[in-house]
Backbone as a printed PyTorch tensor [residue, N CA C, xyz], in Angstrom:
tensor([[[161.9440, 102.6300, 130.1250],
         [162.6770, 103.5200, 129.2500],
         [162.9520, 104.8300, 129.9990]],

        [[163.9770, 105.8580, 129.8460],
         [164.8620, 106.8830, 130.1970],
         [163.2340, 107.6980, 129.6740]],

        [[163.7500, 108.3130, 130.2080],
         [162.4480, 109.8730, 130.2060],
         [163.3980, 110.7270, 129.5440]],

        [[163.7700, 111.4760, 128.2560],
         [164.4230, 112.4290, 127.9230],
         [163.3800, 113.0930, 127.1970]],

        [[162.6040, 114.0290, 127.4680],
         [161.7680, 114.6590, 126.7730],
         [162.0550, 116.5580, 126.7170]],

        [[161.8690, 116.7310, 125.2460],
         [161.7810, 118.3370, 125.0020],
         [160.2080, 118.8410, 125.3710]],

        [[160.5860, 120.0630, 125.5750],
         [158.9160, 120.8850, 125.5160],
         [159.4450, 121.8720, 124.4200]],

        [[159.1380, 121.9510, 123.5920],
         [158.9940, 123.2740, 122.7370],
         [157.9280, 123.4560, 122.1670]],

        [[157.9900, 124.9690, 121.4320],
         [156.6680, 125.4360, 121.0560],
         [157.4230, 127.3050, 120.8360]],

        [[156.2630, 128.0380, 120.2330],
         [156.6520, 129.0880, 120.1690],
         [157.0880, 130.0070, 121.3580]],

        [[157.6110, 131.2120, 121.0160],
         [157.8600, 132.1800, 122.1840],
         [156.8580, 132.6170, 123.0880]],

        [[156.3420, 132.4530, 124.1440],
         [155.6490, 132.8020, 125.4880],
         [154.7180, 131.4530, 125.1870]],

        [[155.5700, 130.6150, 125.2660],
         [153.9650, 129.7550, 125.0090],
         [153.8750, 128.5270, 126.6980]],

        [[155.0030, 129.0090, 127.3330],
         [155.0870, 128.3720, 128.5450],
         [156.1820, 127.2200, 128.8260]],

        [[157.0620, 127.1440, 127.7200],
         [158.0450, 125.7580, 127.9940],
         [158.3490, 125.5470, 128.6910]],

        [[159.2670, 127.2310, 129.4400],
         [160.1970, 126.4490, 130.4360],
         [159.5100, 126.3540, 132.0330]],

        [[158.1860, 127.0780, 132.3220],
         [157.1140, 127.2560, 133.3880],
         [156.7050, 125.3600, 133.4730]],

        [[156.5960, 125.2750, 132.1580],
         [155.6640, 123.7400, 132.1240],
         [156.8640, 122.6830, 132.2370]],

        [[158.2830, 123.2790, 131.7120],
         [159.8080, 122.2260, 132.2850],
         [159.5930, 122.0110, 134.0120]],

        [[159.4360, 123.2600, 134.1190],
         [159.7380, 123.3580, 135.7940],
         [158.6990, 122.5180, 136.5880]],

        [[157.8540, 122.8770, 135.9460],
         [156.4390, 121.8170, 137.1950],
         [156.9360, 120.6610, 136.7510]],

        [[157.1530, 119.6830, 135.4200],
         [157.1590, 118.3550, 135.0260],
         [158.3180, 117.6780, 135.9680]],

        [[159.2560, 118.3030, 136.0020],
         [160.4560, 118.1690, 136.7090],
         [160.5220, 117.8720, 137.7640]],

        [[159.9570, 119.1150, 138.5670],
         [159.4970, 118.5430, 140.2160],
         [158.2280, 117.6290, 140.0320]],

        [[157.1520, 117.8080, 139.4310],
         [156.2020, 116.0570, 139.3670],
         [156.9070, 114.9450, 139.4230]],

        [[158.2370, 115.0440, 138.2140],
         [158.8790, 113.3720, 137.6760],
         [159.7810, 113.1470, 138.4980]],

        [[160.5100, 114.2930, 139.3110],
         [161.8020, 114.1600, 139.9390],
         [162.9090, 113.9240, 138.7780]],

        [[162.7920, 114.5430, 137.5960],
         [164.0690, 114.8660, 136.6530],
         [164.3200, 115.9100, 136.4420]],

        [[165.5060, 116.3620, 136.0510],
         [165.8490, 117.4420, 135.6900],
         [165.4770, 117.8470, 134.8190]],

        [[165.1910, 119.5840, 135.1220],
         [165.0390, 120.5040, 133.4410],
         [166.2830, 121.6260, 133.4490]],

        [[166.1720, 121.5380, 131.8540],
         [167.3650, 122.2330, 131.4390],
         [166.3770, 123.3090, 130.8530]],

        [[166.7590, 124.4820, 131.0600],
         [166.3460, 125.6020, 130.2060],
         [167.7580, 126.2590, 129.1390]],

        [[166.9480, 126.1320, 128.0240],
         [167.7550, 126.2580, 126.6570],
         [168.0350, 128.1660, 126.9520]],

        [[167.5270, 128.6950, 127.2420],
         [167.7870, 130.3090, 127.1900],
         [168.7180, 130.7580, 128.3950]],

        [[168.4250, 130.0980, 129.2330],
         [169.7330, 129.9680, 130.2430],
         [171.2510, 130.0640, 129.9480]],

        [[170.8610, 128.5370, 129.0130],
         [172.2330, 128.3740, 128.1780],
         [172.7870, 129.2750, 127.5880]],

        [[171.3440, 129.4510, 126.4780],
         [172.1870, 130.4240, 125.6500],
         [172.3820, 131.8700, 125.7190]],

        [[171.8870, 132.5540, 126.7300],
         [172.5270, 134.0740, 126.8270],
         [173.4610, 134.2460, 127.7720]],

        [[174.1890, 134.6320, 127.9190],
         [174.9360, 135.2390, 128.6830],
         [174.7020, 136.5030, 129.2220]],

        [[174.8520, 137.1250, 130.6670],
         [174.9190, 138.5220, 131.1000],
         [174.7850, 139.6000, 129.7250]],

        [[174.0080, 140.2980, 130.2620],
         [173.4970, 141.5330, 129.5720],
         [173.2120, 140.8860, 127.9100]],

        [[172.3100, 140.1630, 127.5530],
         [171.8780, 139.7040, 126.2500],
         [172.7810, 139.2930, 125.1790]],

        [[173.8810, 139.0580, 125.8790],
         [174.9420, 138.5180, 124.7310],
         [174.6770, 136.6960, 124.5460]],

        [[174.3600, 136.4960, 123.4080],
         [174.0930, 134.9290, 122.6820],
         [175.0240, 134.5860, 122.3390]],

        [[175.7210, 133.2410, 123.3400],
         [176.4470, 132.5220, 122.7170],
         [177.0370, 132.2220, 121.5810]],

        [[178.3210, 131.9170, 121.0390],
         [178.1850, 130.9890, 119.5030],
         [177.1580, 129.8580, 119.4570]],

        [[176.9860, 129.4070, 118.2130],
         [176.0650, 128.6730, 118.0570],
         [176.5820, 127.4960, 118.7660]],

        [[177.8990, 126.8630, 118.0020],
         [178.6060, 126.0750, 118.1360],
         [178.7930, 125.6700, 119.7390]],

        [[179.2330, 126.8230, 120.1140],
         [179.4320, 126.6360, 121.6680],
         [178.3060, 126.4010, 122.3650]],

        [[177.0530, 127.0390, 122.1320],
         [175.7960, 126.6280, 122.7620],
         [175.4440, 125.3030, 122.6140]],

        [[175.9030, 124.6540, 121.5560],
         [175.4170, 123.0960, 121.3040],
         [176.3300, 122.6350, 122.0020]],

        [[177.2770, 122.8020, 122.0920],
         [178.2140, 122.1960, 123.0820],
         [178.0740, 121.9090, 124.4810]],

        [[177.1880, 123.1520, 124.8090],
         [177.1440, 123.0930, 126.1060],
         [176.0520, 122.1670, 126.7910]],

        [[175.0100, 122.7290, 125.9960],
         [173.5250, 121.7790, 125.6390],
         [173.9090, 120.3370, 125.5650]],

        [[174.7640, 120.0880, 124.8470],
         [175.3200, 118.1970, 124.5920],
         [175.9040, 118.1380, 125.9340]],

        [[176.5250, 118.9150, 126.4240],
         [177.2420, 118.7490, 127.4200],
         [176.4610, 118.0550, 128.8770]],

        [[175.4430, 119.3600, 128.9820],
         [173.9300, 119.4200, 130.2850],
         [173.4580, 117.8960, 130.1240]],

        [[173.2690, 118.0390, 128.5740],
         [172.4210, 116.5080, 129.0900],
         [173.1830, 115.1100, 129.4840]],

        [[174.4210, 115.3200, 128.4820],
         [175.1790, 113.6740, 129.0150],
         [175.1360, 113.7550, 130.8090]],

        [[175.2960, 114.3530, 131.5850],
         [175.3980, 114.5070, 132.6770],
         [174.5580, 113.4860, 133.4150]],

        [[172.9610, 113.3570, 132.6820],
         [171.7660, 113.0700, 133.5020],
         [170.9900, 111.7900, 132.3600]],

        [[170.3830, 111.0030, 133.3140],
         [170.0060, 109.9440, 132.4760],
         [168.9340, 110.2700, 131.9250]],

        [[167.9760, 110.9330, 132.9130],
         [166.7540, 111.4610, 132.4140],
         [166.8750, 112.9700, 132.0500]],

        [[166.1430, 113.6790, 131.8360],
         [165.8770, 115.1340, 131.2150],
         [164.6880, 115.6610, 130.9700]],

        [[164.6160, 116.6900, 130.8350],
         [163.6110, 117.4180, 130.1490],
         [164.2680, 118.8260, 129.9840]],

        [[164.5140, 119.3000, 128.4750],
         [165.1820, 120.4050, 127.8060],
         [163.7050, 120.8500, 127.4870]],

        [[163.6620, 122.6130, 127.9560],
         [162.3700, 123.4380, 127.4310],
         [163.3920, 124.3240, 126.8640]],

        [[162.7360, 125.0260, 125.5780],
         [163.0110, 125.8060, 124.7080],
         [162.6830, 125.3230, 123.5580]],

        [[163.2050, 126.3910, 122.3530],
         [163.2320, 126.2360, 120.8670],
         [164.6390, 125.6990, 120.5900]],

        [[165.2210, 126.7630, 119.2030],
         [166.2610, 126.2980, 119.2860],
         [166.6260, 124.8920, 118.4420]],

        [[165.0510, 124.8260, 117.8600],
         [164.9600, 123.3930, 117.0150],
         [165.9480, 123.4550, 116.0910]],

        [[166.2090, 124.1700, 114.8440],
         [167.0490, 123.9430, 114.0380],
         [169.0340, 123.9980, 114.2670]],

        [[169.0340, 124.3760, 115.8520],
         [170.2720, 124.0070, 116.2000],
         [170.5370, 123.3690, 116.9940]],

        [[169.2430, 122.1060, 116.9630],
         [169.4650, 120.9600, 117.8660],
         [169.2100, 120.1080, 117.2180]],

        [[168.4790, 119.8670, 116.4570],
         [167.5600, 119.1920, 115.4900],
         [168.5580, 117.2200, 115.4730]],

        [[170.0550, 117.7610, 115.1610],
         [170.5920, 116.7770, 115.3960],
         [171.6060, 116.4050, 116.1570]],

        [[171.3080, 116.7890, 117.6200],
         [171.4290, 116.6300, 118.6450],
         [170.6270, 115.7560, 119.7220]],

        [[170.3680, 117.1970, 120.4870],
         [169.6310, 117.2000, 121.5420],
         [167.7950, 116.0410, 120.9740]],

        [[167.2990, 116.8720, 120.1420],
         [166.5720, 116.3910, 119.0890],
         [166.6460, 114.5720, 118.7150]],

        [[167.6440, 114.0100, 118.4850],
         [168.2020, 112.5650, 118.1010],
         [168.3960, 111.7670, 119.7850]],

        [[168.5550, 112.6510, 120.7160],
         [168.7340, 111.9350, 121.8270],
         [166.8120, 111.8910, 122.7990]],

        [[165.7100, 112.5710, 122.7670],
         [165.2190, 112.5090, 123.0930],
         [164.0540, 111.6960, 122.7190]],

        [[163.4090, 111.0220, 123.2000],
         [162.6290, 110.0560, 123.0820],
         [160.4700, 110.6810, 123.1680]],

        [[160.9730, 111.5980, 123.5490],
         [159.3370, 112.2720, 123.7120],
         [159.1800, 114.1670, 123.6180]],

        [[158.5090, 114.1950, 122.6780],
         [158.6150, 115.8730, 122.5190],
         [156.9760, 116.3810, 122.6140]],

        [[156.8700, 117.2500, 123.4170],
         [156.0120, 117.9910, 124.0560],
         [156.0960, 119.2130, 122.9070]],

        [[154.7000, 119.2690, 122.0260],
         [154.5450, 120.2760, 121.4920],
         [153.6330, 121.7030, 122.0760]],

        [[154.0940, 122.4590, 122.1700],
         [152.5930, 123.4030, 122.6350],
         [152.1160, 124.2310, 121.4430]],

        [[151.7320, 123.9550, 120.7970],
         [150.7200, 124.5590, 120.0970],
         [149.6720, 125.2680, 120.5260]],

        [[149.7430, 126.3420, 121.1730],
         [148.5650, 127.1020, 121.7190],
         [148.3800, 128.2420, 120.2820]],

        [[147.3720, 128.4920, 120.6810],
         [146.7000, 130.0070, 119.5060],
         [147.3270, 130.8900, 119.1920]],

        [[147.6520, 131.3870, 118.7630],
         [148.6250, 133.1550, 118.4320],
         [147.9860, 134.3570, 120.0470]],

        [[146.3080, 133.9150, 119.9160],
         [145.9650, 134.9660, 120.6500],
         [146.1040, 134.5420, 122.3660]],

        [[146.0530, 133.2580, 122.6940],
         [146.9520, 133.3280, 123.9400],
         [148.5190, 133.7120, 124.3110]],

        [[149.2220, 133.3490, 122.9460],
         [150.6020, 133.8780, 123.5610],
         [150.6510, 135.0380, 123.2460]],

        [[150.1010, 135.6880, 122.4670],
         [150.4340, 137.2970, 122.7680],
         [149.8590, 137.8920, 124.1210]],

        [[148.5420, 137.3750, 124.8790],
         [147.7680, 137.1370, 125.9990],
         [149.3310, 137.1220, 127.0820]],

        [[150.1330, 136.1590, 126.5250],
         [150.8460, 135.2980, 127.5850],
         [152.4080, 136.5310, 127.6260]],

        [[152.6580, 137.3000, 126.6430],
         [153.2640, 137.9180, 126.4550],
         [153.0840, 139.3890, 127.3420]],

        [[151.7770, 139.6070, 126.9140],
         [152.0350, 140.9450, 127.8960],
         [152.4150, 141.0830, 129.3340]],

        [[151.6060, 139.8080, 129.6750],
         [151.7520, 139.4050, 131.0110],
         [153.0720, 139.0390, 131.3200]],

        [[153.9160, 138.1470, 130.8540],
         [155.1260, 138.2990, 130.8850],
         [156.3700, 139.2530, 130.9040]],

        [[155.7500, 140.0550, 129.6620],
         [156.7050, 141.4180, 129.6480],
         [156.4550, 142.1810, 130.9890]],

        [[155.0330, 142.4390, 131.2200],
         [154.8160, 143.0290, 132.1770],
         [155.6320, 142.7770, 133.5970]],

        [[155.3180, 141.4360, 134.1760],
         [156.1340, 141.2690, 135.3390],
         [157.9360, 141.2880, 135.6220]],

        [[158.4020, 141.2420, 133.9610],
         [159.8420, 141.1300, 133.7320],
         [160.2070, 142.5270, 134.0020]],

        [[159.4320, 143.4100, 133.3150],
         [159.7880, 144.9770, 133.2100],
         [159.7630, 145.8050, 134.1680]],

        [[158.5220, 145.4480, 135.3440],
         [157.9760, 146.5170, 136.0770],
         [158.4580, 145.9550, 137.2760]],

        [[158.1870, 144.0290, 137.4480],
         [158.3560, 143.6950, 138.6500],
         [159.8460, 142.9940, 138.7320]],

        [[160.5070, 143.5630, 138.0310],
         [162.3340, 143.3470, 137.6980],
         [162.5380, 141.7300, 137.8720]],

        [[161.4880, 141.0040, 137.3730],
         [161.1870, 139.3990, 137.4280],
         [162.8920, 139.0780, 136.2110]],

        [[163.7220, 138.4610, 137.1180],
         [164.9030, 137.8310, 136.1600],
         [164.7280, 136.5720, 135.2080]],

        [[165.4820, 136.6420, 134.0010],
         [164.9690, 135.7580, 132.7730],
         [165.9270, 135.5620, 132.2190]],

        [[166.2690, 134.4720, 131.5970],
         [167.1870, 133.9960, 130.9330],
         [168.7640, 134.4620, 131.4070]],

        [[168.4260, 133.5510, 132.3010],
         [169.8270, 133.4250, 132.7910],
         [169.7970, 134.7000, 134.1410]],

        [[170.4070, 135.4760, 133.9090],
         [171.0880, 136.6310, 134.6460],
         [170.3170, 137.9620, 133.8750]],

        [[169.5730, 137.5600, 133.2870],
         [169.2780, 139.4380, 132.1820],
         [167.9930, 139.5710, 132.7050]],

        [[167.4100, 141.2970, 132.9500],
         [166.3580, 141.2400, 132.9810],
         [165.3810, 141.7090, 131.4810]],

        [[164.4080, 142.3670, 131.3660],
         [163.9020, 142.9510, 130.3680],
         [164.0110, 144.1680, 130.6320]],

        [[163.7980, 145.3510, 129.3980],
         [163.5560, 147.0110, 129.5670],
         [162.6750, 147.6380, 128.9010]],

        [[162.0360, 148.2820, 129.1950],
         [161.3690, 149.0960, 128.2690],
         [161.9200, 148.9910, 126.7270]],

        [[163.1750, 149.7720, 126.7270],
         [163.9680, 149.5900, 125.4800],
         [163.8790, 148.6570, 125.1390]],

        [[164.0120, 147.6680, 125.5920],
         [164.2390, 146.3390, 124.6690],
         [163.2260, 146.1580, 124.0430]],

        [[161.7230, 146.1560, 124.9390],
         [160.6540, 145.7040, 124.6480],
         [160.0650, 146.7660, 123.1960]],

        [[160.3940, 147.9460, 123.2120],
         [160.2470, 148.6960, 122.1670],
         [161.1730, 148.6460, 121.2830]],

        [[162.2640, 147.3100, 120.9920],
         [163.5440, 147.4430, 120.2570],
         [162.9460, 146.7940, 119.0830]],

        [[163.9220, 146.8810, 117.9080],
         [163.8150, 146.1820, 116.4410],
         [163.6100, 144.2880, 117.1530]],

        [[164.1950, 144.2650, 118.4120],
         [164.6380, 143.1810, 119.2990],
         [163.6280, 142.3980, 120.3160]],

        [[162.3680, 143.1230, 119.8850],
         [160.9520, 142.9020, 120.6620],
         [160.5900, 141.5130, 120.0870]],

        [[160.6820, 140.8750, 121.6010],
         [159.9750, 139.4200, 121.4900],
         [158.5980, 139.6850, 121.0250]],

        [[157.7920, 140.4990, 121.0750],
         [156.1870, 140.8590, 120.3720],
         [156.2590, 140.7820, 118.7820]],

        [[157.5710, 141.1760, 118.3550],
         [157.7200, 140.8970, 116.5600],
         [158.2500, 139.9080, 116.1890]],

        [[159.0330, 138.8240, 117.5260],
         [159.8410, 137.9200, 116.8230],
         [158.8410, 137.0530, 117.3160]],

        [[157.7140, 137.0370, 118.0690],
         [156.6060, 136.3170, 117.8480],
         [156.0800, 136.2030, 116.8010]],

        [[155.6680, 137.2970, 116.0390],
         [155.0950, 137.4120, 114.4000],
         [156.1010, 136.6940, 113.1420]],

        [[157.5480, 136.5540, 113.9180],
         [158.0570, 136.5420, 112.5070],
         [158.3830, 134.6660, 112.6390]],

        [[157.8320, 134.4550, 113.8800],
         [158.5510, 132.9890, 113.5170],
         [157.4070, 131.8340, 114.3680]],

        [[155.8370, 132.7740, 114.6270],
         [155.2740, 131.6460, 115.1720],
         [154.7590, 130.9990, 113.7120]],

        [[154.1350, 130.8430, 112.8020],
         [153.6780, 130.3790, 111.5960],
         [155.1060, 129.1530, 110.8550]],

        [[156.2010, 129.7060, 110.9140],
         [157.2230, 128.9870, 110.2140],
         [157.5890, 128.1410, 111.4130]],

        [[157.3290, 128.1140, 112.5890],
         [157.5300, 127.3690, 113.3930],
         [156.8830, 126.1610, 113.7090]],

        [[155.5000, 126.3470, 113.6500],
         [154.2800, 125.7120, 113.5260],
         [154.3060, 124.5590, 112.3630]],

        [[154.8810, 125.1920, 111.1770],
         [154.7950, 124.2540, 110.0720],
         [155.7090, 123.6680, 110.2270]],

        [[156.6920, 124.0050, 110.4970],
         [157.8840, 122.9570, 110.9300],
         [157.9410, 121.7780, 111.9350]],

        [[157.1840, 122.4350, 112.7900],
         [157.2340, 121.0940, 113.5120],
         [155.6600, 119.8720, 113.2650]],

        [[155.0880, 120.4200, 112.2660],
         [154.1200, 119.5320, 111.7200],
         [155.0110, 118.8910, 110.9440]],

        [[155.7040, 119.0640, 110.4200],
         [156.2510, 118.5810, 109.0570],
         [157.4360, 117.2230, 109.6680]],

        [[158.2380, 118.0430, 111.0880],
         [158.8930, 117.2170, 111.5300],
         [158.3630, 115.8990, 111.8970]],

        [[156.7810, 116.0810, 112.8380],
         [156.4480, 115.3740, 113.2890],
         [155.8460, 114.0880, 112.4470]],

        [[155.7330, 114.3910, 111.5060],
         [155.3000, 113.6180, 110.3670],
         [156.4950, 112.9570, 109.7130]],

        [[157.9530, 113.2930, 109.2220],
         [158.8900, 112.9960, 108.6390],
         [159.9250, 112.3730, 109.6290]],

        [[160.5810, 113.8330, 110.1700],
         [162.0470, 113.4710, 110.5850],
         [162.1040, 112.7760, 111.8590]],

        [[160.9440, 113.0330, 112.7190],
         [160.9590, 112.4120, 114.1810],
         [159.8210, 112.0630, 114.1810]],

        [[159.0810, 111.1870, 112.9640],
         [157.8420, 110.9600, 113.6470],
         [158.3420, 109.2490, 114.1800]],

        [[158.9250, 109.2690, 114.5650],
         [159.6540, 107.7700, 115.0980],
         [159.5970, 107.9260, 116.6880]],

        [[159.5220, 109.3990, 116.8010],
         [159.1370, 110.0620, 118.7390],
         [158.0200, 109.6490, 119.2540]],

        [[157.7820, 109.4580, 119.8290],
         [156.7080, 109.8010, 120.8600],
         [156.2510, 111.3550, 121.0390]],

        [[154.8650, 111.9610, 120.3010],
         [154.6510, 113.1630, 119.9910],
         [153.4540, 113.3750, 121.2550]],

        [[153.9580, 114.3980, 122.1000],
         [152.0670, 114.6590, 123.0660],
         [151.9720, 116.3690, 122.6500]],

        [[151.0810, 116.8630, 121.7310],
         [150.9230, 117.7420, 121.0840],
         [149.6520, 118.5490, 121.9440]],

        [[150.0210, 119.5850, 122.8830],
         [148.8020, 120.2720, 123.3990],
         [148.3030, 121.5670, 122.4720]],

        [[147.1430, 121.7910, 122.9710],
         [146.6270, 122.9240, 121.9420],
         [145.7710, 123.3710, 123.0740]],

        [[146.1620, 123.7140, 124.4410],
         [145.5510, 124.2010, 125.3680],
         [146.3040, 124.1010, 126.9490]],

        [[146.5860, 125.2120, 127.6390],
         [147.2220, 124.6370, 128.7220],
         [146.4090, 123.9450, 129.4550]],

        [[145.0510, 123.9980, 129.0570],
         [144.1060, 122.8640, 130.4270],
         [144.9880, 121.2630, 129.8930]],

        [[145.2760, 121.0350, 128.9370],
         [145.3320, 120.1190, 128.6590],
         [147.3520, 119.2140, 129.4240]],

        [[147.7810, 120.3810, 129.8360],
         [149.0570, 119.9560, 130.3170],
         [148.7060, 119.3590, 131.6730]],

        [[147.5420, 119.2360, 132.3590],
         [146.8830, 118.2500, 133.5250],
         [147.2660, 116.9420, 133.5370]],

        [[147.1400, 116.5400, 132.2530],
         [147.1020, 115.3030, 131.7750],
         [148.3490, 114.2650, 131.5520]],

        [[149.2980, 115.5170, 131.7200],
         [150.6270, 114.7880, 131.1450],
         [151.5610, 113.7010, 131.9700]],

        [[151.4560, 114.1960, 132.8860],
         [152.2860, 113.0780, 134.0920],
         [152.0520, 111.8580, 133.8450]],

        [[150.2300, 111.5570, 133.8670],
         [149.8790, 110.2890, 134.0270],
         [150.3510, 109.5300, 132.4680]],

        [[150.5900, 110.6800, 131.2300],
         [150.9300, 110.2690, 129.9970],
         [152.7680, 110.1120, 130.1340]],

        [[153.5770, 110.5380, 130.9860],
         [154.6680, 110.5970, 130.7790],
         [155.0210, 108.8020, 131.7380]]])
């Protein structure tokens, strides 16, 4: 069987770090979903057009691996074409852990992200702070994809971590 597998999970929780190693392990491609969707200086795509493009990336390749969120505007997509979804479920208190550290090297050590943009101070102190849109959507995220995994895709192949020691393991599972 085709290897098309998602990694998602909340914000800093490692998707597209853990796309990139699986990728070079499997020798398939990863697509990073935030790539896609921003454009130069933080401008977000249409929705429409982002799915487009996303449908687009993957027909390209037999195999895959798409890291990001983005669930409810893939859901019947990208989502319907993949055969194995990588949950990360880590703690609240590692990804905020995983966050500073992140912000940190984006901000200070001008580390580039999503796409072409870097991070700023400003931003990081904006209404626009990934530190609040962590709060506002790791819990509704969480339940959602319990709920999925149980209902709408429990027909997937689910490998659900709740620890990065535990992403060791995955190759020999993929």
């Amino acid at each position: 069987m085709k290897r098309k597998i998602i990694i998602t999970g909340t914000t800093c929780t490692g998707k597209t770090t853990l796309g990139r190693k699986l990728a070079k392990e499997l020798s398939i491609i990863q697509i990073d979903l935030d790539d896609l969707h921003f454009l130069p200086n933080w401008v977000e795509k249409e929705k429409e057009i982002f799915v487009k493009d996303v449908n687009k990336e993957i027909q390209k390749y037999d195999e895959w691996i798409v890291s990001g969120s983005y669930q409810s505007l893939l859901k019947d997509t990208v989502w319907q074409e993949a055969n194995t979804i990588i949950w990360l479920d880590y703690p609240l208190n590692l990804i905020i852990r995983r966050y500073f550290i992140r912000t940190y090297r984006r901000v200070f050590l001008k580390e580039k992200c999503c796409g072409e943009n870097y991070e700023t101070l400003a931003k990081t102190f904006s209404k626009e702070s990934l530190f609040l849109w962590i709060f506002k959507t790791y819990w509704h995220r969480k339940r959602r994809m319990k709920d999925w995994k149980s209902t709408l895709f429990s027909h997937k192949k689910w490998i659900v971590l709740e620890s990065p020691k535990e992403e060791k393991t995955l190759k020999n599972i993929l």
